[in-house]
N, C-alpha and C positions, 0 to 999 in steps of 0.2 A: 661807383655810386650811380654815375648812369646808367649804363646796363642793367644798375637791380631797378632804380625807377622807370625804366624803360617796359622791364620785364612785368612788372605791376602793373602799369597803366594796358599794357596789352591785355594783360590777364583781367582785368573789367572789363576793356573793351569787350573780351568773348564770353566774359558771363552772363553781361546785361544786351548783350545782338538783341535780342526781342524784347525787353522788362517787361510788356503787357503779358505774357505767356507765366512770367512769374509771380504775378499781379492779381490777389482777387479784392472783393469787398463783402462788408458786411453792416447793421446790420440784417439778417433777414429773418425777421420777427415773428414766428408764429401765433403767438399771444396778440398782435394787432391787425395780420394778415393772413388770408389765404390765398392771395394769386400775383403771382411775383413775374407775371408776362414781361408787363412793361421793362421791370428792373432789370431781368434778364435779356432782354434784348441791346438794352444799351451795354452790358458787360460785353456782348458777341459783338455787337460794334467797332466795342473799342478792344477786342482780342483779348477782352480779359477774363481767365480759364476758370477760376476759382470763387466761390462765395460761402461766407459762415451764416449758418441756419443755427439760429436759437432755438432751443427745446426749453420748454420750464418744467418744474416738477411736476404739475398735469398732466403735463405732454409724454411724459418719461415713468412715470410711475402711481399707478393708481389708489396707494397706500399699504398694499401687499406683495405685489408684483409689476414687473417691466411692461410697460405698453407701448406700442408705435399707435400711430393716428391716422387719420385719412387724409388730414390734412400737411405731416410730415410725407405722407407716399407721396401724395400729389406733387409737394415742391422737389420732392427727387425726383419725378416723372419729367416735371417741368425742366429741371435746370438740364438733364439730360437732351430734352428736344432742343436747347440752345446751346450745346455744347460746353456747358459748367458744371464744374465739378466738386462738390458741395464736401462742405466742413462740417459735421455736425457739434454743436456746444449745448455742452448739460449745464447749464444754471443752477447755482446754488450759492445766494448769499447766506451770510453768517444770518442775518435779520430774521431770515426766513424762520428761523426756529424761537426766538424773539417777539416774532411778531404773530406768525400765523402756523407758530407750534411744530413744524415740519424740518424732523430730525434729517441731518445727514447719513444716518443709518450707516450700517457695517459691510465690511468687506464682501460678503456675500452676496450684499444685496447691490452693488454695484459690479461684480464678477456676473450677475444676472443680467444687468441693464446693459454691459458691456460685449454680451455675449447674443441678446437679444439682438438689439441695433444689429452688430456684424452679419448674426443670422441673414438678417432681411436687408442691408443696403450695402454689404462688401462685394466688390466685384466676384461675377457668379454666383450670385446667392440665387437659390432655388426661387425668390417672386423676384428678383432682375430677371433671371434666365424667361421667368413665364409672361414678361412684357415685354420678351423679345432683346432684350441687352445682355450683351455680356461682352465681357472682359474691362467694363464700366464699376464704377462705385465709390464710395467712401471708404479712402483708408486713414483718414487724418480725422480725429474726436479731441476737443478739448472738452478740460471739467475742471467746471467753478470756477465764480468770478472775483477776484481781486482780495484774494483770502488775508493777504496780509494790510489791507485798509484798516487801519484805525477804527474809523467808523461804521468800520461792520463789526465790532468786538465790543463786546459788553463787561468781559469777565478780566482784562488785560495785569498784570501783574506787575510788580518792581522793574521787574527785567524787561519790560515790555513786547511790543506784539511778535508773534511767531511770525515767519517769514512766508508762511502760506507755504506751494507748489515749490516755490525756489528754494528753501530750506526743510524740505517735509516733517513733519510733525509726528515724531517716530514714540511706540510706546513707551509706556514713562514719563510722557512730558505733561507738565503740569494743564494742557490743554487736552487732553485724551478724549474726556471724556465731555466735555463743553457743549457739544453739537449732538448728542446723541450719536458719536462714532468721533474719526481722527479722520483729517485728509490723508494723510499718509498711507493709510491701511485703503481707504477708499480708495482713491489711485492705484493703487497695488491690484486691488481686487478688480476694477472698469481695466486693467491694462489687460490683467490674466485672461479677461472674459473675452474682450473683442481677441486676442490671439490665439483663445482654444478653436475660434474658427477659421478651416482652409479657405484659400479664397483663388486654391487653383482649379 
């Protein structure tokens, strides 16, 4: 029994030798900001590598097709000259479609947006390589927020709420069609799209 407790505490000791290296922050809001100098400097401070960048459905999709912005280049530009290395998050509350009519749409059209993003910010992507980086980028994207809140559900059932991301929401299920598409099939189709691009 000591030897395995022994074994364990050694084995944290050598995972966490640095934690700020495994350490980022977020969030970094493009809907209230565009110049993240400051915020970025203190992450390089304190050796912390990583930072999650909000995207919202403006930011990400113009109502027909995937957009990047000048304002997402910039904070890649940015976190790059500070040595951080940026999350990109697609935003998508359930409300959204509730409130301001803005479906979650279908696999396709997130197989677009997932494929778009990779084009332009996965390491060696043809506009990193032409501002001089490479072998830099974004390989980690999360999508949608906190699908299984209560309070983002309007339509909830007996059974009550689906379990969002953690339980995916596979066809058939009496939520398919709720949002103008499924998370499930959208996740499937943003995973396909950032991986139809190489990024050697």
């Amino acid at each position: 029994t000591h030897t395995s407790t022994r074994g364990v505490s050694l084995g944290m000791k050598s995972a966490h030798a640095d934690p700020p290296s495994i350490m980022g922050s977020g969030n970094f809001d493009l809907q209230y900001n565009s110049d993240f100098g400051t915020q970025f400097q203190i992450l390089n401070t304190n050796k912390v590598k990583m930072a999650r960048i909000n995207a919202y459905p403006g930011d990400y999709w113009n109502g027909s097709a995937p957009v990047t912005s000048t304002t997402m280049d910039n904070t890649i530009l940015q976190a790059h000259s500070y040595g951080i290395t940026p999350t990109i998050h697609f935003s998508y509350y359930a409300f959204y479609l509730t409130s301001y009519n803005l479906q979650l749409g279908s696999s396709s059209k997130w197989y677009n947006i997932g494929r778009t993003y990779a084009l332009r910010y996965a390491p060696n992507s043809s506009w990193l390589q032409s501002k001089g980086i490479s072998n830099w980028g974004v390989t980690t994207y999360i999508a949608f927020n906190e699908p299984d809140l209560p309070q983002w559900w309007t339509n909830t059932s007996a059974n009550g709420v689906p379990a969002g991301t953690s339980m995916p929401i596979h066809s058939g299920s009496p939520y398919t069609s709720q949002f103008g598409g499924n998370y499930h099939d959208a996740l499937e189709g943003f995973s396909n799209g950032v991986k139809s691009v190489s990024t050697s």
